[in-house]
C-alpha positions in Angstrom: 104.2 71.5 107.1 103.3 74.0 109.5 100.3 76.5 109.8 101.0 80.2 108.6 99.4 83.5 111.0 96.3 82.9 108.6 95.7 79.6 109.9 96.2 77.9 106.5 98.7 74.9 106.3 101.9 75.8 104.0 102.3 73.2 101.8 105.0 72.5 99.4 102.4 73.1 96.8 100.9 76.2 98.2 105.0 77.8 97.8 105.0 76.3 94.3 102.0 78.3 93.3 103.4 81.3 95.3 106.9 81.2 94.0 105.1 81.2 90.5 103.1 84.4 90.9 106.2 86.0 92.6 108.4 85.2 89.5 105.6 86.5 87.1 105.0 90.0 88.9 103.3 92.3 86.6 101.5 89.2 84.9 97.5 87.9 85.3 97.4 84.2 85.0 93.7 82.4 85.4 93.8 79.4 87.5 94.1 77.2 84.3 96.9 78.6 83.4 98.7 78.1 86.6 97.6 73.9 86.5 98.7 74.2 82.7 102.2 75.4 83.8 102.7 73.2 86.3 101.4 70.2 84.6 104.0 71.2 81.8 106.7 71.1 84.4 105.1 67.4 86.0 104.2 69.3 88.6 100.9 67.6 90.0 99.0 70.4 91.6 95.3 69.9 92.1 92.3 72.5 90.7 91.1 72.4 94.2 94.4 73.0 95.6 94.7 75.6 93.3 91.5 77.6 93.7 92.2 77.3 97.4 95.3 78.7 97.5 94.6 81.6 95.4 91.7 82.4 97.3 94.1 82.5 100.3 96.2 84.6 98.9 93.5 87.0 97.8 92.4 87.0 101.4 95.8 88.0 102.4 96.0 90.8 100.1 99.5 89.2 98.1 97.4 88.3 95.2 94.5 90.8 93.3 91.7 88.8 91.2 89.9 90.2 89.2 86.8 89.4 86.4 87.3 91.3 83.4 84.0 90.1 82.3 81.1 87.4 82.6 82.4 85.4 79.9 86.2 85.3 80.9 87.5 83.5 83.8 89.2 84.8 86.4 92.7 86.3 86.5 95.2 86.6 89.5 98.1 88.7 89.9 100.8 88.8 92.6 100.6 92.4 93.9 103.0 91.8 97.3 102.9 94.3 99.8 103.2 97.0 98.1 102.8 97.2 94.1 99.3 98.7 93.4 98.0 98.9 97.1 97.0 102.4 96.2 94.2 100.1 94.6 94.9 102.0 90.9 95.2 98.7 89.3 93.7 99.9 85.5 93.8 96.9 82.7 92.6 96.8 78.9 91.9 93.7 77.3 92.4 92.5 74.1 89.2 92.1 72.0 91.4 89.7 69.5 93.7 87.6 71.8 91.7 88.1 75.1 95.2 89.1 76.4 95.1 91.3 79.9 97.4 93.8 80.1 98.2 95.9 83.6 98.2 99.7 82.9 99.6 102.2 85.0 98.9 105.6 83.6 99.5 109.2 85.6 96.2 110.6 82.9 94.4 107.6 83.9 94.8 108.5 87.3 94.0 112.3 86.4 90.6 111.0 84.9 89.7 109.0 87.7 90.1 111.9 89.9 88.8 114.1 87.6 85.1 112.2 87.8 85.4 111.8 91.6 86.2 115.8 91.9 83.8 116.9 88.9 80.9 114.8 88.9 81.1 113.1 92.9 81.5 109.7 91.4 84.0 106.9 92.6 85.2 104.7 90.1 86.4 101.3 91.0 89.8 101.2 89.3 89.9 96.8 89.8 86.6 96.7 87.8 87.4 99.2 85.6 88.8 97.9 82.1 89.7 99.3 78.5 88.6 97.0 75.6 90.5 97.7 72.0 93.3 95.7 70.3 96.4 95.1 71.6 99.5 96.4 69.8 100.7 93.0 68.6 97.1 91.6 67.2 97.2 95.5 65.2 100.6 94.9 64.0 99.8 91.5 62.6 96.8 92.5 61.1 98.9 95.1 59.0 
């Protein structure tokens, strides 16, 4: 396979992983989840090979990562070239599930700017995340 502007080799697998965050835009997967899905297909893709390719990615801005918190891993979602490279990338997690759920949110956006402007602090919108219950663990609770 040949070697990409980055320098890093483009492996079948490496496509694999990217082809899989492509077709889940909009969705945080941890690294486990990706081996788990590929695993279910008999895909044998390497936890190194993985981690490697993720950090890659990150590295070449296709792919954001973020850590909710210290006890949850990692999650990684494919961003592109353009979706959220105004770096407003707001998520809540689910205190129930431990779902993580991308919000975009013009009042979110207002507050942001609103502490900035009023109080001459800059929030970091990838570090910044709602905790509550999702609306499916509140519907079943019902």
């Amino acid at each position: 396979m040949g070697r990409t502007k980055s320098g890093s080799y483009n492996t079948k697998q490496s496509c694999e992983i990217l082809n899989f965050l492509k077709d889940n835009a909009g969705s945080h997967f941890t690294s486990q989840e990706i081996s788990d899905h590929f695993r279910s297909q008999g895909i044998n893709i390497g936890q190194a090979t993985i981690y490697r390719r993720l950090d890659r990615l990150t590295t070449d801005g296709l792919v954001n990562k973020y850590i909710i918190d210290e006890k949850s891993p990692a999650c990684y979602e494919f961003i592109g070239t353009e979706h959220c490279s105004h770096g407003k990338c707001y998520h809540m997690k689910c205190e129930q599930c431990g779902k993580l759920i991308h919000l975009n949110c013009e009042e979110i956006n207002a507050f942001f700017e609103h502490v900035s402007e009023e109080h001459g602090f800059v929030l970091d919108p990838k570090r910044t995340v709602f905790y509550g219950i999702c609306n499916e663990c509140n519907n079943s609770e019902s």
